[in-house]
N, C-alpha and C positions, 0 to 999 in steps of 0.2 A: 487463300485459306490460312488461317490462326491457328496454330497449335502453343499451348499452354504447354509449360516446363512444371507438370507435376511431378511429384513424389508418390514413391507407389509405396503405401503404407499396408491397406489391409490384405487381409490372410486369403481374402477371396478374389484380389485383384494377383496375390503371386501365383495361386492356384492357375487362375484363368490365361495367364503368361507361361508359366512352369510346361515344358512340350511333355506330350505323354507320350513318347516314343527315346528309344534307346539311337543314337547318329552312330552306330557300328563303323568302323573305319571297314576296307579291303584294301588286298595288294595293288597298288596302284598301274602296275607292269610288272607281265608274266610272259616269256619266252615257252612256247612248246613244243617239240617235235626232233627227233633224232638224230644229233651231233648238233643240236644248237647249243651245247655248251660250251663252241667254239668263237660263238658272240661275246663271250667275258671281256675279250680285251675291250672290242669298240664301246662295250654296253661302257666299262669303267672309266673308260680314258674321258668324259667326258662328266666324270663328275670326282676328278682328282685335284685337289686344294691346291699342290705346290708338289716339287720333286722332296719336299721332306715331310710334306703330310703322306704316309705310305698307305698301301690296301693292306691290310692283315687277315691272310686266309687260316682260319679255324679247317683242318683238313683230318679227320677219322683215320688216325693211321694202320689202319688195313690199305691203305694207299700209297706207303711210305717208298715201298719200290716196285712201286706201278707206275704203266704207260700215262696215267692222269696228270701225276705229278707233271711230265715235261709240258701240261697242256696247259696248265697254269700259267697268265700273262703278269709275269713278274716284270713289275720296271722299277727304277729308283732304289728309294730305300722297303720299297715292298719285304714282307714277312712272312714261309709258313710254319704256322706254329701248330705238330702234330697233335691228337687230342686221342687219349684213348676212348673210346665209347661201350665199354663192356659191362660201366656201373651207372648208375643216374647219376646226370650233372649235378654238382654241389655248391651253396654259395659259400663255401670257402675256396672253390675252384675257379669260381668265375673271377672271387678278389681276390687270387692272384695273378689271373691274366691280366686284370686292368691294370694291380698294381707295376706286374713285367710288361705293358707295352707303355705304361708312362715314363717306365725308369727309362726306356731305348727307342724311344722315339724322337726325334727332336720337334715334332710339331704333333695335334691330335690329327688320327688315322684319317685318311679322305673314308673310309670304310672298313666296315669288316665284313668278311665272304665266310659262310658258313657251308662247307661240304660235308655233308654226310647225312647220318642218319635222324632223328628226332633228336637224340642226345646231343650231337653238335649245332644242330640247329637251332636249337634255347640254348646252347652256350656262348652262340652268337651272338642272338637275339639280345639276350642278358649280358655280355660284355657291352655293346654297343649302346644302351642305356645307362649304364654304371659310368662310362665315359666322360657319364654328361652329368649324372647325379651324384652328389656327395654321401661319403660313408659306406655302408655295408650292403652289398645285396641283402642282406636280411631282413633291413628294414622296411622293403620293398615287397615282400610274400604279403598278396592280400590283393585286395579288390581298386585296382584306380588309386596306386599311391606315389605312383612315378611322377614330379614335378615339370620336367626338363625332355623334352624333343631326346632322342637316341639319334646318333650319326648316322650317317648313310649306311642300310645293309642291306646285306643279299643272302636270301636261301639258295641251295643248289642239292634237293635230296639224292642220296644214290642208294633208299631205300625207299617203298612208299609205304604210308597206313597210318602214319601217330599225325597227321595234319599238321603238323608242326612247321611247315613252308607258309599255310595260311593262316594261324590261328594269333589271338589275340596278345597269348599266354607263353610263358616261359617256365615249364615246371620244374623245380630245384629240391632238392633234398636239399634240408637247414640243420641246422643242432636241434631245434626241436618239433620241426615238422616237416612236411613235404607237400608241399602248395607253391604254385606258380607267382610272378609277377603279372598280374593281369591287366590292361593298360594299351589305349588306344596307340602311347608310341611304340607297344613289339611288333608293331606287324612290320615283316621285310619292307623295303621300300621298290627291293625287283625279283625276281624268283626267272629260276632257269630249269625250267622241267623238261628234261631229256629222259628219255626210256630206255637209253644204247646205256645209259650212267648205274641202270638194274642189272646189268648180267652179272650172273657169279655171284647173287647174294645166295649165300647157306640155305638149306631150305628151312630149316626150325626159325632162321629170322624174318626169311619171307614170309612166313603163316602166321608165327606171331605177330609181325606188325601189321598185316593183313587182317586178320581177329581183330588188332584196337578202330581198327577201322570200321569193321562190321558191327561192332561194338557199338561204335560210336552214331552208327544209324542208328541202332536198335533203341536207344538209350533215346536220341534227340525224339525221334519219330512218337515215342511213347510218353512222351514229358510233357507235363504243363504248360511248357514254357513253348512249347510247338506254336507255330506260327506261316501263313505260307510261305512267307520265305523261305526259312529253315527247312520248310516240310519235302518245299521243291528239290533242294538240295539234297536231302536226306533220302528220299524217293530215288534217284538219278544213283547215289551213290551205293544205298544197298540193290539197286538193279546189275550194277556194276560188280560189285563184288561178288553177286551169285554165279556171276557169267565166268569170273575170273577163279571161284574156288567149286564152284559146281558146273561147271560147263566143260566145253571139249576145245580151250584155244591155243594156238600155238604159242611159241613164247614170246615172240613180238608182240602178238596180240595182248598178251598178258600182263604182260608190263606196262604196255600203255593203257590197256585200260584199269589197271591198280593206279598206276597215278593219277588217272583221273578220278578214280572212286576216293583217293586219298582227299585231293583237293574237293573235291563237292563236299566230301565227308566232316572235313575241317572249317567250309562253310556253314555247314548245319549246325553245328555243335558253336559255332559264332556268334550266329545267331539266335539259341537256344540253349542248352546247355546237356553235361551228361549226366548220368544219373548213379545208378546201386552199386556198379560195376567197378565203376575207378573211384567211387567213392573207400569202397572196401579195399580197392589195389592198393591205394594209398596207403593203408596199413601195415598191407604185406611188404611193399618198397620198401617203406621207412624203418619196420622191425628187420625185416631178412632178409632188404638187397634184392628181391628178385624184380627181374628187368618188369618194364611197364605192361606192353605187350604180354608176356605169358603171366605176370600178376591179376590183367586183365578177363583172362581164359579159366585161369582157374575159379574164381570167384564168379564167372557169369556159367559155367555151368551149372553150379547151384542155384537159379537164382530162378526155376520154373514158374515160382510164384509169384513173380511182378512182371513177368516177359516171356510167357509158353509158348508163344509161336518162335520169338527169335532163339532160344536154348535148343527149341525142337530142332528148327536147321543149321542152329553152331553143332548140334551132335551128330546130323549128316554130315556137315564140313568134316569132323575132326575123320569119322570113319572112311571119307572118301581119299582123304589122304593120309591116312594110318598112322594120326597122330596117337599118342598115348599119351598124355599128360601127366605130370610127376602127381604123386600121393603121399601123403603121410607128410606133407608139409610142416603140418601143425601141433603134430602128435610128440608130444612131452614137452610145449611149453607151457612155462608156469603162466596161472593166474595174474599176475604182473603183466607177463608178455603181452597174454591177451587184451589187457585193460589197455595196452600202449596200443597197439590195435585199433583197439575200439575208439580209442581216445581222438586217435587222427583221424578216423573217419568220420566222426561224428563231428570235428569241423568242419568237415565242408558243406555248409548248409546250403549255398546254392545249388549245389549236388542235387542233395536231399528234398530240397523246395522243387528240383523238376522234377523229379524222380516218383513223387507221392503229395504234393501240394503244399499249402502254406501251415498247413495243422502237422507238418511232419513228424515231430515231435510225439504226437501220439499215435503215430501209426509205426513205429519201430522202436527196439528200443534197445538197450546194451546186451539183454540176453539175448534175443533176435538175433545182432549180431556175433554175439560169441559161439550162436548156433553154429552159424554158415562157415566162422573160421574154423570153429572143429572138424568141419567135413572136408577140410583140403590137403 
């Protein structure tokens, strides 16, 4: 057989080549199950460059003098470097880790190991791409603008709910926004989900980050962008979270089924996207600092009229564990404040495109949302 060395010129031959599907990456290898975060050494030792390419563990210092710490397989010129996680990761935070592990490194890292919670885990995620790409994490908030492979990484949550061990995305407060790096190279290259790594979390953190996750069903499951794959995941993961914040289980059981509702949860929203909820958190983050998780919570209590069934049973959740939720959030910012608000949520148009369709634009609008942030 002959084949001819054409040129593919017209618009209806790049169409009919152009694939009408999204090739979504996943975590390639995922460890699960109780005290398997003691596989770290063998999982590492087997993808270390040289005794001066080191592993650089990103570790949540609420760890700093804990029994974990000794469990950490430190060899060579290995490094960890504590991170507080109490505010949202910032890309002026990430480019100083890159610029401090270039200055004290003698070779680039065989990896970086991110322990903790969703904050250290995009600050992994995002160190480990910056490594490889030039200039600012800044340049990099936005949709697919990462150039360059990220080095070897590894998530290891010891909180579940912000997906953040599976997801595509790394979200960073900027100088003048709050949007992730989006980018088939964040995703971990190994993940270590252990349930023994949950005990001892606070309970206001556990329910908050718990919320962004039922959230984050809520949100995928009702969007445009819904699709079975998503759907299955989404399905699986708000089943899971009922059990875990309305059910009767002990706290093993708890734990591991939060981190699996986490991860399905972060598959869903991978696959599809979220919607009103963290589109509007965003606002609050980036004006008043308040963490993801409870930005989350307060903004989807209001939010009956795009999502009445899932509000109805976040406000069983909140009574069944006597949450109260802070108030008066909002009350005496100016005008300005508000517009900064509005202004960052109303970038995030993929949000917005699952959330209410491709005419989004005229089905919300600035006062709309300056409504919903008065009432918080």
């Amino acid at each position: 057989m002959e084949f001819k060395n054409e040129t593919i010129n017209s618009e209806r031959d790049k169409q009919i080549l152009k694939p009408s599907y999204r090739n979504f990456p996943m975590v390639p290898k995922v460890v699960f199950g109780e005290g398997s975060f003691d596989q770290l050494g063998d999982i590492l030792m087997l993808k270390r460059e040289s005794v001066d390419a080191p592993m650089i563990y990103l570790v949540d210092d609420v760890f700093k003098n804990s029994s974990l710490i000794n469990r950490i397989p430190l060899l060579f010129e290995d490094r960890i470097i504590f991170q507080c996680a109490e505010q949202e990761p910032k890309t002026e935070q990430v480019d100083a880790l890159v610029a401090n592990i270039k200055e004290n490194c003698k070779e680039l890292p065989s990896g970086i190991i991110g322990i903790g919670g969703g904050t250290v885990m995009d600050l992994a995620k995002a160190v480990a791409i910056m490594l490889k790409n030039k200039g600012s994490s800044v340049k990099y908030q936005g949709w697919d603008l990462v150039n360059k492979p990220a080095i070897y990484h590894v998530g290891i949550p010891t909180i579940s709910g912000t997906g953040a061990e599976v997801s595509r995305t790394t979200v960073l407060m900027g100088p003048t926004k709050k949007l992730g790096i989006n980018s088939d190279y964040t995703v971990f290259d190994q993940v270590i989900l252990d349930p023994e790594l949950l005990q001892g979390v606070p309970k206001n953190k556990w329910f908050y980050t718990g919320m962004d996750c039922y959230i984050h069903c809520i949100e995928s499951l009702n969007g445009t962008f819904l699709n079975a794959f998503s759907q299955s995941y989404g399905e699986k993961a708000l089943d899971l979270c009922k059990d875990v914040f309305l059910g009767n289980l002990n706290d093993s059981e708890a734990r591991a089924k939060l981190m699996m509702a986490s991860w399905h949860g972060g598959m869903s929203i991978a696959y599809s996207q979220v919607g009103i909820a963290h589109a509007l958190s965003y606002g609050l983050s980036f004006l008043l600092g308040i963490r993801h998780g409870l930005a989350n919570c307060l903004v989807f209590q209001h939010l009956q009229e795009f999502y009445p069934e899932g509000v109805a049973t976040f406000k069983k959740i909140l009574n069944k564990h006597a949450i109260d939720l802070p108030k008066d959030i909002c009350k005496g910012l100016s005008e300005d404040q508000f517009n900064i608000m509005i202004n960052v949520s109303l970038k995030m148009t993929p949000l917005w495109e699952n959330a209410l369709g491709k005419d989004w634009k005229t089905r919300i609008s600035p006062e709309k949302i300056r409504d919903i942030y008065s009432k918080i």
